[in-house]
C-alpha positions in Angstrom: 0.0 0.0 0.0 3.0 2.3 1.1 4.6 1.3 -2.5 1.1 2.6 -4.3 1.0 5.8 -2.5 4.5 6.4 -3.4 4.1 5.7 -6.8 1.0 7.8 -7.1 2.3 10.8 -5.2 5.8 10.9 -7.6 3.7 10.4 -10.9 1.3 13.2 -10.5 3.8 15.2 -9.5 6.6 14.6 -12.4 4.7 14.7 -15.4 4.9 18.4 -14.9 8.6 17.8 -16.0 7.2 16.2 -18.9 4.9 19.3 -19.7 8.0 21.9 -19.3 9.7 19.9 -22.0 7.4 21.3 -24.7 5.0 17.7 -24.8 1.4 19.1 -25.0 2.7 23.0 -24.4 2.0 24.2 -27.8 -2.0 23.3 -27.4 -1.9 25.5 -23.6 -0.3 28.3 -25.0 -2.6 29.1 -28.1 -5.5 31.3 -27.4 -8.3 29.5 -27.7 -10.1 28.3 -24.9 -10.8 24.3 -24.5 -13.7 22.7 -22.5 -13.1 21.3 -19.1 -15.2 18.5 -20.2 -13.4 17.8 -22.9 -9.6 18.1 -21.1 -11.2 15.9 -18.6 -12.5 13.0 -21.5 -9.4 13.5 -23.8 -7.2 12.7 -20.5 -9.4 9.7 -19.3 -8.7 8.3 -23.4 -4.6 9.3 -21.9 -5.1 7.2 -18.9 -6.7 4.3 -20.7 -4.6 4.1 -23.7 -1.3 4.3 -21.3 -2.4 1.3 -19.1 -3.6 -1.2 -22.3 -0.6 0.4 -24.4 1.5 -1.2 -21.2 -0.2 -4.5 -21.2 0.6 -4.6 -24.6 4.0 -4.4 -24.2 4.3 -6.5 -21.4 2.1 -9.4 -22.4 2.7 -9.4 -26.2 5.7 -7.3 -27.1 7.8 -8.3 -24.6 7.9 -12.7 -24.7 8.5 -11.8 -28.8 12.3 -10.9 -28.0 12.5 -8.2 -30.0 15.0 -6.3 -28.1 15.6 -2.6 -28.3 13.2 -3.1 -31.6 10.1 -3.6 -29.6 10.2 0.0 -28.5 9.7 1.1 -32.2 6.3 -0.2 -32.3 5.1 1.8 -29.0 4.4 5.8 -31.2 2.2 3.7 -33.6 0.5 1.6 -31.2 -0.3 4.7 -29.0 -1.6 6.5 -32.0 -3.9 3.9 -33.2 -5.2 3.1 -29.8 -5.9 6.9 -28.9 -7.4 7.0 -32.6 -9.6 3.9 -31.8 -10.9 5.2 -28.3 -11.4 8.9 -29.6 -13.5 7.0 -32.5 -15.0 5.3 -30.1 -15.7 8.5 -27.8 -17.2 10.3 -31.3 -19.8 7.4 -31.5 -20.8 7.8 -27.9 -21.0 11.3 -27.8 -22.1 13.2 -31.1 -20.2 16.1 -32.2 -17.2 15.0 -30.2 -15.0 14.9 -33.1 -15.7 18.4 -33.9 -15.1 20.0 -31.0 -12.1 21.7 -30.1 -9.8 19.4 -28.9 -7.1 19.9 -26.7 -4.6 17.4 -28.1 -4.5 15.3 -31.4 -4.4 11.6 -31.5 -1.4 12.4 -34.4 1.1 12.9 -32.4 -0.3 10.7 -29.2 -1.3 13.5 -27.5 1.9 15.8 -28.4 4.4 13.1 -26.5 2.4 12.8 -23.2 1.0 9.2 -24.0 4.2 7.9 -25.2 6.1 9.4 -22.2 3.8 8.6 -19.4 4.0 4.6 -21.3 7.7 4.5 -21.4 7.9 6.1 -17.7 5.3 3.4 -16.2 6.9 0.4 -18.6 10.3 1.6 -16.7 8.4 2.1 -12.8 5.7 -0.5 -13.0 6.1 -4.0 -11.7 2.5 -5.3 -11.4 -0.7 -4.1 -13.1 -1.8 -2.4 -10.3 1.3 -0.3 -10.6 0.8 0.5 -14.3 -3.1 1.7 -13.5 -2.1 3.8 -10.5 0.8 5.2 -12.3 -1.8 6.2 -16.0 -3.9 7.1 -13.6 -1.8 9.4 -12.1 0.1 10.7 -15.1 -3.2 12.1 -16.9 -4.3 13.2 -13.5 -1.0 15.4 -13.3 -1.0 16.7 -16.5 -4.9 17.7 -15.7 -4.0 19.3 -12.3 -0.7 21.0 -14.2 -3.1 22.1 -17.4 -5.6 23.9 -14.5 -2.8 25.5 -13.0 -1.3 26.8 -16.0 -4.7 27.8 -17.1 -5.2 29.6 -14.0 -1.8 31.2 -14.0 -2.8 32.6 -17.6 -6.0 33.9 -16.8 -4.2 36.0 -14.0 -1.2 37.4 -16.2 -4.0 38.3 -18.7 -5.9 40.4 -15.5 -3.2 41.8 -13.7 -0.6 44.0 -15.0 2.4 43.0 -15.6 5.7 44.2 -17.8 4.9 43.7 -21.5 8.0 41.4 -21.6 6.3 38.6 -19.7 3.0 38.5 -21.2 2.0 35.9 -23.0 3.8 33.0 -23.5 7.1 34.2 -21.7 5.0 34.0 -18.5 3.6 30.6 -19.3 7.1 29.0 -20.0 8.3 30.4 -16.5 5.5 29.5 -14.5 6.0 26.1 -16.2 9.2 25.9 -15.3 8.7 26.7 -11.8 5.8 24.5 -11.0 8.1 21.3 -12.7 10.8 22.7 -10.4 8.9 22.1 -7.3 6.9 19.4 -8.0 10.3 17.1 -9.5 11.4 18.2 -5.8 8.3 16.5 -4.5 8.6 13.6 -6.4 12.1 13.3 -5.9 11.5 13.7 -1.9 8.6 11.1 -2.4 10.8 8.4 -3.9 13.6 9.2 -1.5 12.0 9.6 1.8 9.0 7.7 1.4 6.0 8.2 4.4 5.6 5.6 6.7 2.2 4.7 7.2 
């Protein structure tokens, strides 16, 4: 249980790290403004597509013996799994395929897909610890999206030197949220609670 928490805790919190690297930035800097509801449903296809994309790979991929080959087949299986559920998700809900999307299932969600698989196929040992660390990945990247969000919506009301408007001020707060959360994480993995 104390192994869970600690693996939920330092997954939320790095995927910031992920974020400040440019994977998914582009789609929170532009201007236009994205559903909640539909943040919240693309990341649930995120969190679902990471955990199967990892039993993939460790039930099927893996016992091949392809070696460092294997890993070539993860950006297309991402893709077409976030294609299928997003298909899937358009049949479900009308007019979801025209909304306006925050990520595109092109590029498996700019990176964050394929990162937050390669991150849990490196972390997780059992399938519990693959579905709390998805879980937690698209969870971060939602809390770090509302923040950022947030942090814009401020900087657009307050005044501020012309210099920093924009996307300046978005890159910096980025940086510093993945500056203190990697600290969390790192403290997490380190000096795990006792419970």
């Amino acid at each position: 249980m104390n192994n869970l928490i600690i693996l939920a805790g330092f997954s939320a919190f790095l995927f910031n790290l992920a974020l400040t690297f440019g994977l998914g930035a582009k789609e929170i800097f532009e201007s236009r403004e994205h559903s909640i509801t539909v943040s919240l449903l693309q990341l649930s296809i995120m969190f679902i597509t990471i955990f199967v994309s990892w039993i993939i790979f460790t039930f099927a991929l893996s016992p091949l013996g392809l070696g460092f080959f294997q890993y070539f087949f993860l950006f297309p299986l991402t893709v077409f799994l976030t294609f299928g559920m997003e298909s899937l998700s358009s049949l479900l809900i009308p007019g979801y395929m025209r909304q306006n999307r925050m990520f595109s299932f092109y590029t498996s969600y700019s990176g964050l897909i394929l990162t937050g698989l390669l991150l849990t196929m490196y972390i997780a040992n059992t399938a519990v610890d693959a579905l709390v660390l998805s879980f937690c990945f698209s969870f971060g990247a939602f809390f770090a999206i509302l923040l950022l969000r947030m942090i814009k919506l401020r900087g657009e009301n307050e005044k501020i030197p012309s210099i920093f408007s924009g996307q300046p001020l978005l890159l910096m707060s980025m940086a510093l949220l993945s500056l203190v959360f990697s600290s969390i994480a790192y403290i997490l993995l380190l000096r795990p609670l006792s419970f």
